[in-house]
C-alpha positions in Angstrom: -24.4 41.5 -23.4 -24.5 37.8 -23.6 -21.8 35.9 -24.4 -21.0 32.3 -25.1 -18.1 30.2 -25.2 -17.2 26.4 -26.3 -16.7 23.8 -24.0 -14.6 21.0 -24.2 -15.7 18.9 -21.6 -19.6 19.5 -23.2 -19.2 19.8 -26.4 -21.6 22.8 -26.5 -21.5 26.3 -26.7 -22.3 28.4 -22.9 -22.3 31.9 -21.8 -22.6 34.5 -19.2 -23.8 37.7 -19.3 -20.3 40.1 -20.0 -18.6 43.1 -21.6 -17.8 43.6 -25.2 -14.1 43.3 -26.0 -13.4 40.5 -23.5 -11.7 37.1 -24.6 -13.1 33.9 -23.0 -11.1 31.0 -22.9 -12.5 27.4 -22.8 -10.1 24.1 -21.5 -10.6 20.5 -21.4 -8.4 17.5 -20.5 -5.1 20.0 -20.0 -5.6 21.5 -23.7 -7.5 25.0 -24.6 -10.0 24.3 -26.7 -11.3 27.0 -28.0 -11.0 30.8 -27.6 -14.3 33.4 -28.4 -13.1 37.1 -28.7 -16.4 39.5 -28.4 -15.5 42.7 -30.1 -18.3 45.3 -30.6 -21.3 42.6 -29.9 -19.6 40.1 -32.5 -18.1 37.0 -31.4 -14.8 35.3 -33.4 -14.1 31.4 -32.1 -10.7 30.5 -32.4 -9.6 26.7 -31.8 -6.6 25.7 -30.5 -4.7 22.2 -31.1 -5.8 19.2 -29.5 -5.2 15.0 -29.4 -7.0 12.5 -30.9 -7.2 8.5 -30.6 -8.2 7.1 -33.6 -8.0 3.3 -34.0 -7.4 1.6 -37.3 -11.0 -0.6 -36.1 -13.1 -0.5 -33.1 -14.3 -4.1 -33.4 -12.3 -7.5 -34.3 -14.0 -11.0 -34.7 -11.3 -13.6 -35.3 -13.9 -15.9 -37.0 -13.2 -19.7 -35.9 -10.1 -20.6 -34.4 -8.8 -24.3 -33.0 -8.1 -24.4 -28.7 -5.2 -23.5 -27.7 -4.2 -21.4 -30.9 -3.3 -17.4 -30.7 -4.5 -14.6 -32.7 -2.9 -11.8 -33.4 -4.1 -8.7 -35.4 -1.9 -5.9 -35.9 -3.9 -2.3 -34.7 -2.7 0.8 -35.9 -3.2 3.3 -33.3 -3.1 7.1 -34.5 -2.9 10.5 -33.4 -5.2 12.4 -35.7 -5.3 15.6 -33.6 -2.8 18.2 -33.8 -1.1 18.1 -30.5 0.4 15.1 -28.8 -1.6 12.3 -27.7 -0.6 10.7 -23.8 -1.8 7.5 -23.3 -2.5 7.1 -20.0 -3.3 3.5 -19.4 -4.0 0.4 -21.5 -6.1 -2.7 -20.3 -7.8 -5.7 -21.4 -10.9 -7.3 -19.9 -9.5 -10.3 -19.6 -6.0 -12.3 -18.7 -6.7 -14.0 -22.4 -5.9 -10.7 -23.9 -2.8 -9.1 -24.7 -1.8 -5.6 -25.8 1.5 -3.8 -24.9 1.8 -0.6 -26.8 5.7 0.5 -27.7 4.6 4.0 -26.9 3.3 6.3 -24.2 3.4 9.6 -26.7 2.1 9.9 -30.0 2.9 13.1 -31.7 0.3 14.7 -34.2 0.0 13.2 -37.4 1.7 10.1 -35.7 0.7 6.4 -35.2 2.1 3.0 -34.0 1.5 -0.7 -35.1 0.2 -2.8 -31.5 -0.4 -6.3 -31.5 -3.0 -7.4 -29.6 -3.5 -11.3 -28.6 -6.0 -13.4 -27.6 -5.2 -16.9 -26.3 -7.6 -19.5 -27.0 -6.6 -21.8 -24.0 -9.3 -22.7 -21.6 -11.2 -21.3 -23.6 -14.5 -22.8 -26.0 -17.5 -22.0 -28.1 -18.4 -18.0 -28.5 -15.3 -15.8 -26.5 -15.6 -12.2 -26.2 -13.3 -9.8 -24.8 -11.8 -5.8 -24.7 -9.1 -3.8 -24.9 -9.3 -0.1 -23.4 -7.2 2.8 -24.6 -7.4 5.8 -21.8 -6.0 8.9 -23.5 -6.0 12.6 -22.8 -7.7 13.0 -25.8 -10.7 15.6 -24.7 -13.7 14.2 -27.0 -13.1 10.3 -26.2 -10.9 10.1 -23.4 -11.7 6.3 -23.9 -11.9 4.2 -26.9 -12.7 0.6 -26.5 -11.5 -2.1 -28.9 -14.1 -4.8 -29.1 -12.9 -8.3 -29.4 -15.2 -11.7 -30.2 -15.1 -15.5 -31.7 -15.1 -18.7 -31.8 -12.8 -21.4 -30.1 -13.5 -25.2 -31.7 -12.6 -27.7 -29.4 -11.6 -31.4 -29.8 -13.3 -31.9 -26.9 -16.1 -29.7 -24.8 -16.3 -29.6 -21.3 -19.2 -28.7 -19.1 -18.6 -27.1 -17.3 -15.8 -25.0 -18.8 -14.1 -24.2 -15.2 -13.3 -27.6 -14.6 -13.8 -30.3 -11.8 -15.4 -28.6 -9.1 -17.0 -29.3 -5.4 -18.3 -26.8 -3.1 -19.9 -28.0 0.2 -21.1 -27.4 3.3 -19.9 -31.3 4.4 -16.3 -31.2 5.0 -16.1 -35.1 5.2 -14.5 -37.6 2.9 -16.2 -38.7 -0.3 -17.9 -34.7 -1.5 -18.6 -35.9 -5.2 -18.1 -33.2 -8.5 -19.1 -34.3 -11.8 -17.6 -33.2 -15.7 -18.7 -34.5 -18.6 -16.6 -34.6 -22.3 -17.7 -34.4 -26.0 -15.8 -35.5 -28.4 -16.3 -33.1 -31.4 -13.9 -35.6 -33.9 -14.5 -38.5 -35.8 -11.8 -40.1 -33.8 -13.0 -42.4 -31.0 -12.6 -41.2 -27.6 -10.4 -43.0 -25.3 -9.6 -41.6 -21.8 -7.0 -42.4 -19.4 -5.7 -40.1 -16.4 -2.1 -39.8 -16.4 -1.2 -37.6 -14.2 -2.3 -35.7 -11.2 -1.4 -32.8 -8.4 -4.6 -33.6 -6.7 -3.7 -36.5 -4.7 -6.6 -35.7 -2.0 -9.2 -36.6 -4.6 -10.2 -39.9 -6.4 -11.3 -40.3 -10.0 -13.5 -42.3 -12.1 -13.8 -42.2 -15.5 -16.9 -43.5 -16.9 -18.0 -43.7 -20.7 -21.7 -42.3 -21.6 -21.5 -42.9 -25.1 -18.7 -44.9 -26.0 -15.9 -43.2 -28.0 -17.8 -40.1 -28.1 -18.7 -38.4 -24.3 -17.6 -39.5 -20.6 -18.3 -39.1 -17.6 -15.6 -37.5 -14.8 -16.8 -38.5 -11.2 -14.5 -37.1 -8.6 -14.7 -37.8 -4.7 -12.8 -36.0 -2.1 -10.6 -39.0 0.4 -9.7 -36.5 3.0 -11.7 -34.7 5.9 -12.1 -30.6 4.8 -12.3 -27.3 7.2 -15.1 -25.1 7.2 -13.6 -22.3 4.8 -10.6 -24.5 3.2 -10.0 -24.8 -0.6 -8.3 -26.6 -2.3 -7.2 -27.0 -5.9 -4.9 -29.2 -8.2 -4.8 -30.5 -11.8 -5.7 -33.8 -13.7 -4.4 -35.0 -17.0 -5.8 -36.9 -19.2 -4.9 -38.7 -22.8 -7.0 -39.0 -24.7 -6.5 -40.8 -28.0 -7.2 -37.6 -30.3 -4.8 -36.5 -33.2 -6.2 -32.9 -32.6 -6.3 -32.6 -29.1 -3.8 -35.6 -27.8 -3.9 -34.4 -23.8 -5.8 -32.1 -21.8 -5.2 -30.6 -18.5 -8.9 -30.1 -16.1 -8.7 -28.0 -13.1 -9.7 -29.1 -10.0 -10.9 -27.2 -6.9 -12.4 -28.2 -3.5 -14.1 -25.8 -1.4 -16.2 -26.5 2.0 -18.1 -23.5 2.6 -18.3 -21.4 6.0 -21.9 -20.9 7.1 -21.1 -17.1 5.7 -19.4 -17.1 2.3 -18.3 -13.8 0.7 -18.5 -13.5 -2.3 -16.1 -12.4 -3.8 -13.7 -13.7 -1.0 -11.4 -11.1 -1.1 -10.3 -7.6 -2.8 -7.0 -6.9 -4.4 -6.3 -3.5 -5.7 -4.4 -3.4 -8.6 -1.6 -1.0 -9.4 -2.0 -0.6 -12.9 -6.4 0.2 -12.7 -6.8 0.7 -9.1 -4.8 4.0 -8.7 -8.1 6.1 -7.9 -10.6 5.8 -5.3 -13.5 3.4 -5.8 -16.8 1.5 -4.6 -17.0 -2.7 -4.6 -19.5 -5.2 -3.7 -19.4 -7.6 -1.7 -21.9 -10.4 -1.1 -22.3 -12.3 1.4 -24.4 -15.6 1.2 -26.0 -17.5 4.5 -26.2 -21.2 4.5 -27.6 -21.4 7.7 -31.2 -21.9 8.3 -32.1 -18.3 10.3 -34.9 -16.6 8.7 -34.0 -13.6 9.7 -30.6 -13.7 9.5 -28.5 -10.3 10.0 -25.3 -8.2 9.5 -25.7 -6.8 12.8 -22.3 -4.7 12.9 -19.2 -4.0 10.9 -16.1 -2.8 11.5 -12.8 -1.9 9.6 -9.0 -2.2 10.6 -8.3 1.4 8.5 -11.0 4.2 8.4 -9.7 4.3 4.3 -12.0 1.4 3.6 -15.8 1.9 5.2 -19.1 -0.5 4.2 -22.4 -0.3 4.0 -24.8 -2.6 4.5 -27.3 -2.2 1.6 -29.9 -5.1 2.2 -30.7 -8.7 2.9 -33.0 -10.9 1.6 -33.7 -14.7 0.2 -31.7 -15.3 -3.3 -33.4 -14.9 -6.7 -32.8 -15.9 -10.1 -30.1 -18.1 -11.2 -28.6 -17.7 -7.5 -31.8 -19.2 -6.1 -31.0 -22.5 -7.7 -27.6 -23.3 -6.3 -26.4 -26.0 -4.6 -25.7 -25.7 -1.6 -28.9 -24.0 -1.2 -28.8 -20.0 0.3 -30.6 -19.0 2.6 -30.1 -15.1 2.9 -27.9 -12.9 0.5 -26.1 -9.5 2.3 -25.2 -6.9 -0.3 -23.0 -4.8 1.1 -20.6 -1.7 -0.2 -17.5 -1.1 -0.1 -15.7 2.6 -0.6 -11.3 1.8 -1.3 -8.6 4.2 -1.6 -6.6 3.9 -4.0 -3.6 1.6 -4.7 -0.8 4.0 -2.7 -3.2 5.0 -0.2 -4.1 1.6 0.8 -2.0 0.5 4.0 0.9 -2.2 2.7 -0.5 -4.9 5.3 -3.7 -4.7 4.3 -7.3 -3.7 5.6 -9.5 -6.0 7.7 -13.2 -5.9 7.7 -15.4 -7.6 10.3 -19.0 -8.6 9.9 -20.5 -9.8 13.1 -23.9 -11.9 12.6 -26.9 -12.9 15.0 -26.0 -16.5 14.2 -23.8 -18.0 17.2 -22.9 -20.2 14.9 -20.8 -17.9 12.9 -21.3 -14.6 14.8 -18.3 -13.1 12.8 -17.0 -13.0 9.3 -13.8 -11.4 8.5 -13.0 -10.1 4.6 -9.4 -9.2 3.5 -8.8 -6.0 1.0 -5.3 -6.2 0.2 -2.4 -5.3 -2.4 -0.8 -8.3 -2.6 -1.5 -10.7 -5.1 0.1 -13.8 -2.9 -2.2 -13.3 -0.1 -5.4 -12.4 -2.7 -4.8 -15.7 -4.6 -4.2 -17.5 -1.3 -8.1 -17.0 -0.1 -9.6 -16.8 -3.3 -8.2 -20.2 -4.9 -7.1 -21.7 -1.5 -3.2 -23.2 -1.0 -0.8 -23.7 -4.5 -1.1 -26.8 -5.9 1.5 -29.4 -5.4 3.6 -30.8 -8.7 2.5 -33.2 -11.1 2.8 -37.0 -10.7 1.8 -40.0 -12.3 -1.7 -41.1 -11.5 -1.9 -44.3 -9.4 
């Protein structure tokens, strides 16, 4: 006769052709889900107990909110199921988020108050972020808490990332640009006080007096291809509401083969399963047909593939410097444990003699990560000359 069963992982009933008086069993995520007994052509579903995540909201807009203030809202997360509930991981989207659950087990009926964060610093105009519950729960094995709104600023910066150069001319005198609005009615009145970028000179220079500026900076020492740099500037500036400011400053002289991004770091906490990445990466040179020509890896636990190679479109088009070719390229990881502790090395060799090689780092270390990505530590604060 035919027969059908329920499956957890479908949510739908199947079957197979089978005998009368038999008892089919369905599982999902660990738990039996259901059970259908076929006695004399008739079949009797039985359900068995199972978790589930329920979240007291799935979406929070905080509404308006001054730079750098917190927000906090208090989430009740419940088990609605009848049997326990393991939570298996909880993330956020972004560092500006955070969300540190008291428990890893919620028995049935059970539920917890967790306060979830957002920090407002760096941060202006529309902000969204997420936080990610994974659960065994076999119907939404992940729920996503939806976070959005908006930070009011003093002043607005643009761009919001701060001071930056990034050139293919590694001598002295590479210029970046920032420019401040003042969103008060109090008149604007910059002054650089401080500094742990002593490599770079600064101008400040009024647009509209008491209300935006200009910040020109210009590099005073000779850069490597491939070296970065990065340091801080602060500023008074004669607000009630926003009295001093710190702006981020990085410096960044290209290699005639950038990769973007400039290194991989597998994480512990989200990187304990196999995965796929991709890596870019852009040629400044000025060969039309410019080419990934062979690549090899230090561990044969990280492979790539080369996917394609053609001129840049879109927003990427319109960069300066200007790009000539874009590589998009594939990479398959282990996971976390199975990645080698010293890391894996990746080598790109080009048909430009000018760069014939590129080298790309995946690694486990966040030192060595943070190293190539943002370039040496800055230096302490000290009074601007």
């Amino acid at each position: 006769m035919e027969s059908v069963f329920w499956s957890g992982r479908t949510g739908a009933w199947q079957g197979r052709l089978v005998r009368e008086n038999t008892v089919i069993t369905s599982r999902g995520a660990g738990n039996i889900a259901a059970v259908l007994v076929l006695l004399g052509g008739w079949g009797v579903a039985i359900g068995f107990a199972q978790p589930r995540l329920t979240l007291s909201q799935e979406r929070w807009d905080f509404g308006d909110v001054w730079h750098p203030e917190s927000v906090t809202l208090a989430l009740r997360v419940s088990n609605t199921g009848d049997a326990p509930l393991n939570i298996a991981n909880v993330r956020s989207t972004c560092g500006c988020t955070v969300v540190q659950p008291a428990k890893k087990v919620l028995a049935p009926g059970e539920y917890m108050e967790v306060p979830v964060r957002f920090d407002t610093a760096g941060k202006q105009d529309r902000v969204t972020s997420s936080v990610i519950f994974e659960t065994d729960d076999p119907q939404r094995p992940s729920v996503t808490l939806a976070i959005a709104g908006n930070v009011k600023r003093a002043i607005r910066r643009e761009p919001l990332g701060g001071l930056v150069i990034r050139t293919l001319d590694g001598r002295p005198g590479q210029m970046g640009v920032v420019l401040l609005e003042n969103l008060t009615e109090q008149p604007l009145q910059m002054q650089l006080t401080a500094t742990s970028a002593p490599w770079l000179d600064v101008q400040v220079q009024p647009v509209v007096p008491g209300v935006s500026v200009q910040l020109v900076g210009r590099t005073r020492e000779p850069l490597r291809p491939g070296e970065s740099r990065r340091g801080s500037l602060r500023f008074s500036t004669g607000l009630t509401r926003e009295p001093s400011f710190d702006l981020p400053v990085r410096v960044e002289a290209l290699p005639l083969v950038y990769a973007s991004p400039p290194a991989i770091m597998l994480d512990e906490r989200i990187s304990a399963q196999p995965t796929t990445r991709m890596v870019s990466l852009h040629y400044y040179g000025t060969r039309e047909d410019f080419a990934i020509t062979k690549t090899t890896s230090s561990s044969p636990l990280v492979t790539v593939r080369v996917l394609s190679t053609q001129p840049p479109t879109g927003g990427m088009a319109q960069l300066t410097p200007k790009i000539m070719r874009m590589v998009q390229t594939q990479l398959s990881l282990p996971g976390f444990a199975d990645l080698p502790a010293e890391g894996v090395t990746l080598t790109f060799e080009t048909n430009d003699p000018a760069m014939p090689r590129v080298d790309f780092i995946v690694t486990r270390e966040r030192g060595v990560w943070e190293k190539i990505v943002y370039g040496e530590p800055a230096g302490p604060m000290v009074p601007a000359r």
